[in-house]
N, C-alpha and C positions, 0 to 999 in steps of 0.2 A: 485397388482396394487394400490389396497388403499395405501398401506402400504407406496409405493414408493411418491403418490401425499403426502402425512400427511409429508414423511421425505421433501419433496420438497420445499411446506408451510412451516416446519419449519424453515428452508435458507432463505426464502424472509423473514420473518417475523425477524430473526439473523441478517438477512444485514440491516433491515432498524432501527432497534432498534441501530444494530454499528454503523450506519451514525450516527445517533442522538446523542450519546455518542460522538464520534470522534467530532461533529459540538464543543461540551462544552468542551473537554478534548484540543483539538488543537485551542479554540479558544486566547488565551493568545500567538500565535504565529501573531495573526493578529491586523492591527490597531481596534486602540478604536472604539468602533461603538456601539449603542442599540443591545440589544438581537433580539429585531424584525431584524431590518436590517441584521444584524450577519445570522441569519439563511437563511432570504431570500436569499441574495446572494450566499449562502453555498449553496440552495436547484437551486439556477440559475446556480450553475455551477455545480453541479452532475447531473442534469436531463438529459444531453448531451449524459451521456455515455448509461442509460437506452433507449432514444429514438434512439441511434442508434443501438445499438444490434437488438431492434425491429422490427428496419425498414432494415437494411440490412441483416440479418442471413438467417431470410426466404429466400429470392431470390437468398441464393449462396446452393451451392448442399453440404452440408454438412452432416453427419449423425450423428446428435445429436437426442436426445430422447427431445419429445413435453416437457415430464415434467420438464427435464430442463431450456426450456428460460426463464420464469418469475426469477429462483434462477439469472442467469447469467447474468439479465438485471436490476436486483438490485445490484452485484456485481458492474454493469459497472456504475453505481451512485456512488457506495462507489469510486473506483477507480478515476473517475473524479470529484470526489470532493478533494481526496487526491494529486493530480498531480497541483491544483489550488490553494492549501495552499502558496508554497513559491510567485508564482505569485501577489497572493492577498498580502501576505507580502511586498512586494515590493512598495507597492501603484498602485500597474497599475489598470487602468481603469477597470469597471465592462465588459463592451465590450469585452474592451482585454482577458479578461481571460475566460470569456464565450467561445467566438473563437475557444479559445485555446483549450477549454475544448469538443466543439466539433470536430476540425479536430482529436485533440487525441482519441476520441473516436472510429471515425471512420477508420485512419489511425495506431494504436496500437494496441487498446484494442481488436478492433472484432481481428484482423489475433493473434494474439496472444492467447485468449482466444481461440479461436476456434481449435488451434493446440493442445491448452491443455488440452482440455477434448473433442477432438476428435486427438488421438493423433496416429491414425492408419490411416487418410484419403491418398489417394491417392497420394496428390501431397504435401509428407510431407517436408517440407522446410530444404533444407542440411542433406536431409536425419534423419532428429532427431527426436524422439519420447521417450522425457521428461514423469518424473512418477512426477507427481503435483497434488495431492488430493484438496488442497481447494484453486488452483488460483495462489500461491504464483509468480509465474515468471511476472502474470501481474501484480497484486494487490501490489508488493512489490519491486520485482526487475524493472519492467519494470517502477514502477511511481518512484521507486527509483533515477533509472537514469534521467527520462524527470523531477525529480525536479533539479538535480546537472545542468542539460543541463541550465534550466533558472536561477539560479546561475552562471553559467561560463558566459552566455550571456548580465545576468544586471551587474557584477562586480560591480562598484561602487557606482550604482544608487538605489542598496535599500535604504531605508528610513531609519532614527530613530527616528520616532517620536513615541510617548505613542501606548503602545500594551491595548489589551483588557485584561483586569482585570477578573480573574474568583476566586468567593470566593472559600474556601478551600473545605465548605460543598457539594458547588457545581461541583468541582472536585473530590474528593473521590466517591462520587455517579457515576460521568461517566467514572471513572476508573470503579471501578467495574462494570459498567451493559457492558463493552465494553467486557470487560475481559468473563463474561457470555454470552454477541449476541457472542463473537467469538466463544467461544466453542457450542456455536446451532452452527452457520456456519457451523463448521467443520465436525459435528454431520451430517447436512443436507446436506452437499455435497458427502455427501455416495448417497445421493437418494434413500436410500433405511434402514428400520430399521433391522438389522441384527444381527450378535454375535461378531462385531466386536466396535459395538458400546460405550459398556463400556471401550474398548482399546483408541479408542479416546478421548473419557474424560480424562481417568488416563493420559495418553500422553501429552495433552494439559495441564492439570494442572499441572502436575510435569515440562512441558518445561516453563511455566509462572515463576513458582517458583523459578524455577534453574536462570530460563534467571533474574529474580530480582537479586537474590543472588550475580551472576556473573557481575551484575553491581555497587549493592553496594560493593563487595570488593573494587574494581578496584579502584571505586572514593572514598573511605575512604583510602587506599593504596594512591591514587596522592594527595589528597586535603583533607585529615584527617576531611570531612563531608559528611553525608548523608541527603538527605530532602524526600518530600515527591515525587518532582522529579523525581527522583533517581531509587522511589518504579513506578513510572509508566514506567519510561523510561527501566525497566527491564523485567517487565510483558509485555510490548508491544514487546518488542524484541524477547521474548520467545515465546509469540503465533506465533508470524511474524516464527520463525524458524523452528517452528513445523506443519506449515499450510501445508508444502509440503505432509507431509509424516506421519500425524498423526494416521491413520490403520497399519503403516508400520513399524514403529518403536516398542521397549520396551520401559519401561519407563526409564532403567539406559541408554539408546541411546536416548531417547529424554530428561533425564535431560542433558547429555553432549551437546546436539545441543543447547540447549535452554542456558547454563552454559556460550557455547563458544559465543552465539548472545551477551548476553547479555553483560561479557567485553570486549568482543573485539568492540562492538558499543559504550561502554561506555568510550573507552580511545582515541577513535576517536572525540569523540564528546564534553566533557566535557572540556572547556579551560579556564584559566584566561581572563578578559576579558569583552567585548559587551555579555549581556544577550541575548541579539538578536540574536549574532551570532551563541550562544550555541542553538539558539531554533531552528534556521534553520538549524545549522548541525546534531540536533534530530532529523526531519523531514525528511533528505537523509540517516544519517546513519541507525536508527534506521528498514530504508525499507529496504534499500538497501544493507546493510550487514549483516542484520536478516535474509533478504530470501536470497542473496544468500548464507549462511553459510547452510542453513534449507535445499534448492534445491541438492547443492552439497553434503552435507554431505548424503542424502541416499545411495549415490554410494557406500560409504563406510559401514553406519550404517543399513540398510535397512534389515529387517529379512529376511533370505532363499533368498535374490538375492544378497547383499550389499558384500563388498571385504571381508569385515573381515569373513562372511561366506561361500563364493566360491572362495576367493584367486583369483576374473575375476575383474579386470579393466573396463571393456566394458562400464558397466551404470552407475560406475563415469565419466568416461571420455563424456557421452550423456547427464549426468546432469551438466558437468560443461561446453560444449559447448552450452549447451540451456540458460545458466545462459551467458554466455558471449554475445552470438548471441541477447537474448532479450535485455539486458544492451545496447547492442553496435546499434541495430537496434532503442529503446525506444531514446536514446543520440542523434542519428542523426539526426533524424526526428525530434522530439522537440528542438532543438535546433534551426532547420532551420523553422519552423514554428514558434517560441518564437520571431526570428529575421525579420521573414515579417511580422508580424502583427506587431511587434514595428516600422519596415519603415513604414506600413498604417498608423499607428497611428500619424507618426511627417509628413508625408504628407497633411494627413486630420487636421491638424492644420492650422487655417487661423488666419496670425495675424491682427486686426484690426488694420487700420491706425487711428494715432490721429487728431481729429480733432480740432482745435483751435476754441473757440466759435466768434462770432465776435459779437463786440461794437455796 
């Protein structure tokens, strides 16, 4: 029981150290603002997803273990701050994306979350019961999609005006400390210290590595350069695709999942062009094609149950309908919620009449 609270602690303390990092490392996706500001807003719109986990998980009949809520109710901070990045990009109002940030919370991340690490419950949704070690279908896929959803819905109304500037010292720092809170994360959502624990590190580092590798080719191969870009936007890919299945994999199966996140995100995203628009199709691809590559690919890679070892179909075919079903469920509902808050929004506009002064 120690053992399990110590791995537990270590997850909260991973996720909020990754927020922190994530605030600095994505902050150059968002307009110019003070660093004070910059985070407050950051910390206004992740709180959403922590206080709802809080307040609704208790009251539904779920059988999750006590020592997990605290990990999963910092997750749901990490997540609602990452589904509010293109939003805030856009210039929409502080309100608006709080909003956002709460019906998401309460509308995605609990039902979602909760199928994922209770993935045996009773009234399991289309029947499916996905293998997701550290989150990946919400944390990744699911805010994947509700970012492309508010993309399809602002079309032409993001902004370009000046982004936030992050010196270089200061990015290199929160690459790496992200790169590190992930792998505690991943460590910590065992819940428990075991012998599988050194499997996960090796796992996560070789999928980091790979997943870089697999990006700088791709973009020296289109655009005959690499920056330091390049080096995060590979490592982020590569955790993202190893979150699923990090106990579950070898390391030559998780360099290959982390290998394939990483170009295949990178020949997505990387265009001639609006720097802007490369930073926001970072922000969807690098989720949303990292996990689902990372989700699906256990069907296949996964030790002692995966195709290539039993020759069965069965648990690719439940990882790549969990991966559609959360995409396709995250899309919908973010969508149509991105779309009434912006009707409140041009409703709650009152335009002042002019008034002429008189002589």
């Amino acid at each position: 029981m120690t053992a399990d609270f110590a791995a537990a602690s270590l997850g909260v303390v991973a996720l909020f150290l990754l927020l922190a990092a994530l605030i600095v490392l994505y902050a150059s996706t968002l307009p110019a603002a003070t660093w004070t500001a910059l985070t407050i807003t950051s910390l206004a719109c992740a709180a959403p997803g922590a206080v709802a986990w809080l307040v609704i998980v208790p009251a539904l009949s779920v059988d999750l273990r006590t020592v997990m809520m605290p990990s999963l109710a910092a997750l749901g901070a990490v997540c609602c701050f990452l589904v509010t990045l293109v939003s805030r990009s856009s210039g929409a109002p502080l309100w608006r994306s709080v909003a956002y940030s709460c019906v998401w919370g309460i509308a995605v991340y609990v039902p979602i979350a909760v199928r994922t690490f209770e993935p045996f419950g009773a009234t399991t949704p289309l029947g499916l019961s996905p293998i997701d070690h550290g989150g990946a279908l919400v944390m990744s896929v699911a805010v994947g999609a509700s970012m492309l959803a508010v993309l399809v819905v602002e079309r032409r109304s993001l902004i370009r005006g000046a982004r936030k500037s992050v010196p270089v010292p200061a990015g290199i720092a929160a690459l790496v400390l992200a790169v590190l809170a992930w792998l505690a994360w991943l460590v910590g959502a065992e819940f428990a210290f075991d012998d599988v624990v050194g499997l996960i590190l090796a796992n996560g580092a070789v999928s980091a590595s790979f997943g870089a590798l697999g990006w700088c080719i791709v973009q020296l191969i289109n655009h005959g350069t690499i920056r330091l870009k390049s080096l995060a936007g590979g490592l982020i890919s590569g955790l993202i695709a190893v979150s699923a299945g990090a106990p579950l994999f070898t390391p030559v199966s998780a360099a290959v999942a982390g290998f394939i996140a990483g170009a295949v995100a990178c020949a997505f995203t990387v265009r001639k062009g609006s720097p802007l628009g490369n930073q926001l199709r970072f922000l969807v691809n690098t989720h949303l094609i990292g996990g689902s590559i990372g989700v699906v690919s256990l069907g296949v890679l996964a030790t002692g149950s995966g195709f290539l070892f039993t020759g069965q179909t069965f648990i690719f075919e439940q990882q790549l309908q969990s991966v559609l079903a959360s995409a396709a469920f995250a899309f919908v509902v973010s969508s149509l919620v991105w779309w009434l808050l912006g009707r409140v929004g041009r409703r709650s506009e009152v335009v002042e009449p002019r008034i002429l002064a008189k002589n």
